[in-house]
C-alpha positions as CSV (number, residue, x, y, z in Angstrom):
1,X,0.0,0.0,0.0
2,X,1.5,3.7,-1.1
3,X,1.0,6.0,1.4
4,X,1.0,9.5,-0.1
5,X,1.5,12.6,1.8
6,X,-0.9,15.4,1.7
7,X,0.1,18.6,0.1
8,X,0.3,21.8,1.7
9,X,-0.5,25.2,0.4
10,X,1.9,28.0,1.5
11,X,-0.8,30.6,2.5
12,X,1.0,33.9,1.2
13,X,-0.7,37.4,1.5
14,X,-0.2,40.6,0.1
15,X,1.1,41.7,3.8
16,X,3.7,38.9,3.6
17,X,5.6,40.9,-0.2
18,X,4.1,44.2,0.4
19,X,6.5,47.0,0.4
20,X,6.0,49.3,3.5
21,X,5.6,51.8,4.3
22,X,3.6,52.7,1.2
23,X,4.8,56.5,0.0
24,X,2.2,58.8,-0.4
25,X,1.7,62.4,-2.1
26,X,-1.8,64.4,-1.7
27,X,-4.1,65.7,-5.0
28,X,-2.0,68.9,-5.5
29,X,1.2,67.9,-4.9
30,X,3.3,69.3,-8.0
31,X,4.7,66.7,-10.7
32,X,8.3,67.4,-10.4
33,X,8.0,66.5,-6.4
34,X,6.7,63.3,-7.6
35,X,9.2,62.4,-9.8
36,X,11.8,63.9,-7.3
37,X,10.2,61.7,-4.9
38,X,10.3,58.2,-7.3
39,X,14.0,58.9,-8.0
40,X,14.8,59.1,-4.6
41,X,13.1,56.6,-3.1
42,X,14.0,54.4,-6.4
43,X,10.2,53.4,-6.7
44,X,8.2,53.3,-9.9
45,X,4.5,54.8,-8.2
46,X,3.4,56.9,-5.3
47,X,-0.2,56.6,-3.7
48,X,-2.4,59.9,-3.7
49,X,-4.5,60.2,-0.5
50,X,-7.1,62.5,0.5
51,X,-7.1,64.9,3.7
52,X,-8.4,61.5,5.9
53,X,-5.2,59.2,4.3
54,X,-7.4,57.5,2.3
55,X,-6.5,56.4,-1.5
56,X,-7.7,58.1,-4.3
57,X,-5.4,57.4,-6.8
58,X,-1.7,56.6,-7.8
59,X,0.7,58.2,-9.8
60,X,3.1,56.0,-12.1
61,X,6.0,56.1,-13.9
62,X,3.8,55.8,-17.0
63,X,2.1,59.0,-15.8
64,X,5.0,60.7,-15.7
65,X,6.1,59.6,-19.1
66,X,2.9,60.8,-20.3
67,X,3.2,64.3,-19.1
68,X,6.3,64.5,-20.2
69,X,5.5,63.5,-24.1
70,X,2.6,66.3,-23.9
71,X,5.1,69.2,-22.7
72,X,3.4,69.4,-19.3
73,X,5.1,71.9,-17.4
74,X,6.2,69.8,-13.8
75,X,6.2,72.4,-12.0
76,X,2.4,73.5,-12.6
77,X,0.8,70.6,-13.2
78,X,-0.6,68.2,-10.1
79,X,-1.4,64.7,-9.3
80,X,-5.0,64.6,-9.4
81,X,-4.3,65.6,-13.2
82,X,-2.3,62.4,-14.3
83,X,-3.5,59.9,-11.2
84,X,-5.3,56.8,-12.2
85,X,-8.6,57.4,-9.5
86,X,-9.8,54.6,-7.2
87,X,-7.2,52.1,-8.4
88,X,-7.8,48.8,-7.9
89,X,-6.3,47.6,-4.6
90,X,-6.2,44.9,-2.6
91,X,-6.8,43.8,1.2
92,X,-3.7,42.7,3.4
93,X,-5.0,39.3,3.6
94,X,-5.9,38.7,0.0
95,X,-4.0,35.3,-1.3
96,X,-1.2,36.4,-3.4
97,X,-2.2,34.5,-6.4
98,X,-5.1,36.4,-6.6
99,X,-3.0,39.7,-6.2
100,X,-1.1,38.6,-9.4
101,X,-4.2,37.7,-11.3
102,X,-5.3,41.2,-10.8
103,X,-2.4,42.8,-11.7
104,X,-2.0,40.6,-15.1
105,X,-6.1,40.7,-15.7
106,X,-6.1,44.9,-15.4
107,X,-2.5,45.2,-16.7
108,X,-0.9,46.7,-13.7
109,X,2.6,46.6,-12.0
110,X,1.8,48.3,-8.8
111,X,-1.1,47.3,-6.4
112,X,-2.0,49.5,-3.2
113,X,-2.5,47.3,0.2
114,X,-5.1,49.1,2.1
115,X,-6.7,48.5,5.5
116,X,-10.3,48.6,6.0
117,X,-11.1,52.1,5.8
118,X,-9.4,52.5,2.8
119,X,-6.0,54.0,3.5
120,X,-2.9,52.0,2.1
121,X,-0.3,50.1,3.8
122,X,1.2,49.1,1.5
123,X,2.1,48.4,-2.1
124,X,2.9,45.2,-4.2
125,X,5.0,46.1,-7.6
126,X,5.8,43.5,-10.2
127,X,9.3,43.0,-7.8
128,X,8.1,42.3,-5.8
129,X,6.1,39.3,-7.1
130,X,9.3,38.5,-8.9
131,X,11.5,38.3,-5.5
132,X,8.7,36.0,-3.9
133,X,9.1,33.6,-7.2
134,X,12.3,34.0,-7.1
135,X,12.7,33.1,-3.3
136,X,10.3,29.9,-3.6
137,X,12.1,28.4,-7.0
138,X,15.3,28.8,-4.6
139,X,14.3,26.7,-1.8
140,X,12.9,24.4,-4.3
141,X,16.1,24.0,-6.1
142,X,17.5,23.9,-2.1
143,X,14.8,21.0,-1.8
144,X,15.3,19.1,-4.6
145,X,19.5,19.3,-4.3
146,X,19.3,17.9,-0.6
147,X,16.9,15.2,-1.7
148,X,19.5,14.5,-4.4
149,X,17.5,14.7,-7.4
């Protein structure tokens, strides 16, 4: 008789890759502080927040790209004018696969992470799904070399 070991799921969670703190800018802050902002903090989006913290939108590198090719003065010109509004997000306890679904499904490479009343925590970026995959095919490869396969 083969005896055959149950499987177990790794239960993963957006709060378990999210980056944190998440970095956040308000409705009028000015273009140029944004990208001032990405470059320093070497991030490719920044959450915009309303006067109670919660999201309203976020500003990507895209965006800036964008204002750029239309000769958008980044000094004058705001958030609220190149933000994506209400982005999708994601709860901190939402299964990771289903945080990369969304992002492939809506075409996305940063997620917000908010808590219950709608302010972020936290955000996911396609790195950070890449540095879970590449963490897990690690220990696999760990795995299988100790098992001598």
């Amino acid at each position: 008789m083969i005896l055959l070991r149950k499987r177990r799921a790794i239960p993963l969670r957006a709060e378990d890759i999210m980056s944190q703190p998440p970095v956040t800018v308000t409705m009028d802050t000015s273009l140029r502080k944004i990208s001032e902002i990405m470059i320093d903090k070497r991030i490719g989006s920044v959450l915009v927040v309303d006067e109670e913290g919660k999201l309203r939108g976020i500003v990507t590198e895209r965006d800036i790209v964008f204002a750029c090719s239309q000769g958008w003065n980044a000094d004058e010109r705001k958030a609220w004018e190149v933000m994506t509004e209400n982005p999708i997000s994601v709860k901190r306890d939402e299964n990771i696969l289903e945080v990369i679904r969304k992002m492939r499904d809506v075409n996305v490479r940063h997620i917000p992470v908010v808590d219950e009343e709608g302010k972020p925590v936290g955000v996911i970026s396609s790195r950070d799904v890449l540095d879970i995959i590449l963490t897990i095919m690690g220990l696999a490869s760990a795995i299988k070399e100790a098992a001598g396969l």
